[in-house]
Structures are given as C-alpha cells and as structure tokens.
C-alpha positions in Angstrom: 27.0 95.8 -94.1 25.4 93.2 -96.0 26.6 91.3 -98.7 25.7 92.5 -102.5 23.5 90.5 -104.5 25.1 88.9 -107.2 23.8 89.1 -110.8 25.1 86.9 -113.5 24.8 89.1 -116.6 26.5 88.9 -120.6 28.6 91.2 -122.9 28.5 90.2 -126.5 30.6 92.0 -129.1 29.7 90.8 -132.6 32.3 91.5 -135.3 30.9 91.8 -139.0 33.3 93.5 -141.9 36.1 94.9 -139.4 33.5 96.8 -136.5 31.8 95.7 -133.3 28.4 96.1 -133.0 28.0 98.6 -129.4 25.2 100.5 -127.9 25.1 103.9 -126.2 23.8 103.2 -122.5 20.5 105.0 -122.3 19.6 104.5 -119.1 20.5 106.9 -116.2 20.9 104.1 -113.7 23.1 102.1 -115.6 27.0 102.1 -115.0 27.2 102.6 -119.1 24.8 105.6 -119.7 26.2 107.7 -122.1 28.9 105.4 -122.9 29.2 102.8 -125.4 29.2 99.1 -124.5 28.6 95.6 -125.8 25.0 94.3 -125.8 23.9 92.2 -123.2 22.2 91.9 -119.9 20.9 90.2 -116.8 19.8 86.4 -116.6 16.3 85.6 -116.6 16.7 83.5 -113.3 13.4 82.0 -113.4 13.8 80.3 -117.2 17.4 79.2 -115.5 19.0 80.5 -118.6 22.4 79.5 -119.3 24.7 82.6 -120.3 24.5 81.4 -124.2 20.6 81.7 -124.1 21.5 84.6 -122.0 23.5 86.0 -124.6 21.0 85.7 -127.9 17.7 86.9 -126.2 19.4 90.1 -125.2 21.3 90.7 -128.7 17.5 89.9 -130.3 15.7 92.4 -127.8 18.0 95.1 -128.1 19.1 94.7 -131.6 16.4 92.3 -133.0 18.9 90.3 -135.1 19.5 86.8 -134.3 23.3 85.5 -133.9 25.1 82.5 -135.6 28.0 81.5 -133.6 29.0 82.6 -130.0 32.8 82.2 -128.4 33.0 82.7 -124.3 36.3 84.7 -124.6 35.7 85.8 -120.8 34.1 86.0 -117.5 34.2 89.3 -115.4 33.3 90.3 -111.7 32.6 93.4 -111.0 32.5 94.7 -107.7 31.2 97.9 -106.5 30.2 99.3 -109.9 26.4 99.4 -108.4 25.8 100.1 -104.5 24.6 97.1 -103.3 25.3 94.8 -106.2 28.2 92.8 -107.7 28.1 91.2 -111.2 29.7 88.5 -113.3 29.8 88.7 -116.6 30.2 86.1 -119.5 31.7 87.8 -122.3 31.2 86.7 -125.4 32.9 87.7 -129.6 29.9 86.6 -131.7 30.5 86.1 -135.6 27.6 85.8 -138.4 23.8 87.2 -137.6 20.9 87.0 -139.6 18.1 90.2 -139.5 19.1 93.8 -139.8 20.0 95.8 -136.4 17.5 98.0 -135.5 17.5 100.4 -132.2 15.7 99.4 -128.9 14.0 102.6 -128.2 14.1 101.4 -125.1 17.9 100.2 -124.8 19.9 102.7 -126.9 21.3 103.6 -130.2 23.1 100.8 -131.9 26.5 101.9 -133.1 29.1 100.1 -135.3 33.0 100.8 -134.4 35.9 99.7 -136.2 37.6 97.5 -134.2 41.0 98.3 -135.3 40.1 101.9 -134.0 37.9 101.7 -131.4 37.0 105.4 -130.0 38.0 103.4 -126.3 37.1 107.2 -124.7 33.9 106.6 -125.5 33.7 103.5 -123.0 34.0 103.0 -119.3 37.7 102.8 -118.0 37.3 99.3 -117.0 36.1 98.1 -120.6 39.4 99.8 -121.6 41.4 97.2 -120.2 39.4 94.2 -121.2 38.3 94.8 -124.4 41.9 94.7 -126.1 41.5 91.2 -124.3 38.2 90.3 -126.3 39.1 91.1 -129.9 42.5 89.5 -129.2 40.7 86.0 -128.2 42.4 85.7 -125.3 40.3 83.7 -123.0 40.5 85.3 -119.1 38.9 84.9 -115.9 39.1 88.6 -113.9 37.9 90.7 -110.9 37.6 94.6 -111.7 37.0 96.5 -108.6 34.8 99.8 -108.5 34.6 101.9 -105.3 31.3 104.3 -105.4 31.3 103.8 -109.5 35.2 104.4 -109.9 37.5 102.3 -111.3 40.5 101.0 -108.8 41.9 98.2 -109.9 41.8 94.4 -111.5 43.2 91.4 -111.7 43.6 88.5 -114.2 44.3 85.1 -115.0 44.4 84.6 -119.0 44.0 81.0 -119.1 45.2 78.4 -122.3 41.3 76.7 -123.1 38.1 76.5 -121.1 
C-alpha cells in the first residue's frame, strides 16, 4: 500500500461576544458534512502559502470577512479520516474581524455557538477532544487516528510556548 498524500490544511475558530464562528459541512465528500466545524482549508501549494495566509483567504472565501489577529493554539495530524490521504492541521483562535459574515453557498451555512455551551454533538468525535484544548489556549502538538472514517484514538503533547 502506498503512502497517503499529505495535505497541510487550517482550522480557525474566531470568538466574538462569547460564540465561535462554525460552518455546517456541506459537502458529501468531506469528513465534516453535516457536522459543524471551524472554517478553514487546504494550502494553496503553488502560492507556497504559509498556514497564516492559509488561514485568512479561507475565513474571507467562506465567510467573506477579514480577520484581525490570529493565535496558532495547535497543529493536528490526522490519519485515516480520508482513504488515501493524511492531514495536518494548523489550528488557529482568531479575535477581531472586520465585514459581516455571510454564507458560502458553496461552503455551508455559517453558524455562531456559544462557546461556553458548545452543542459538541453536533461535531465530529475527534473535534470533541481538541476543541476544549482550543478555547482553553492550550498550545498542543497531536496525532488523531481514524480507521475507514472512525475515530480510534490520539495522542498529545501540550507544550509551554511555540
């Protein structure tokens, strides 16, 4: 079997007023459809992006507001989530945005969440674990393993600074 491709990709949760700003997953080949997760996406390999440029072209094109400050609170790989494919994934807690959210038709329906009560059913079970990670600000470096789309198992280092 050959090795998966590896895709560097970004999460961004940006907090305003006590909620997170999420999207339902609209498409049907995504690991998220139907559930609700952080913006974000792939790197744009050929402009050799860096995950910050990463991070505010996809928050613009699925949101079409423009973020103020970004904090990498993470960085992910997943494994085994897509056949064929592993990711890793620079999360990021954004705070301040200028523009007014509006839906992608294309990406999905923007949805604000408190993040003192976040409806975690509504999200994958992976995103269960790291999330209370994320809001807390506690900076971690982990491998979530997926075996045919199903959660098994992670591990983590939560590390003092970058």
């Amino acid at each position: 079997m050959a090795e998966p491709i590896l895709i560097k990709a970004v999460l961004v949760y940006l907090v305003h007023e006590g909620k997170v700003l999420t999207i339902l997953g609209k498409k049907p080949y995504a690991p998220h459809f139907g559930k609700l997760n952080g913006l974000g996406g792939k790197f744009e390999p050929e402009d050799h992006e860096d995950p910050i440029a990463c991070a505010r072209r996809e928050v613009y094109e699925e949101s079409g507001i423009t973020l103020n400050e970004l904090e990498l609170v993470g960085e992910i790989h997943f494994t085994g989530n897509i056949p064929d494919k592993d990711f890793y994934v620079y999360i990021f807690l954004a705070h301040g945005y200028t523009g007014t959210p509006r839906c992608n038709p294309n990406e999905g329906e923007l949805v604000w969440v408190a993040v003192d009560d976040l409806p975690i059913e509504r999200f994958q079970i992976g995103d269960r674990y790291f999330m209370p990670w994320v809001f807390n600000r506690q900076y971690f470096k982990a491998k979530f393993r997926y075996e045919a789309s199903k959660y098994i198992d992670h591990d983590v280092n939560f590390l003092v600074s970058l």
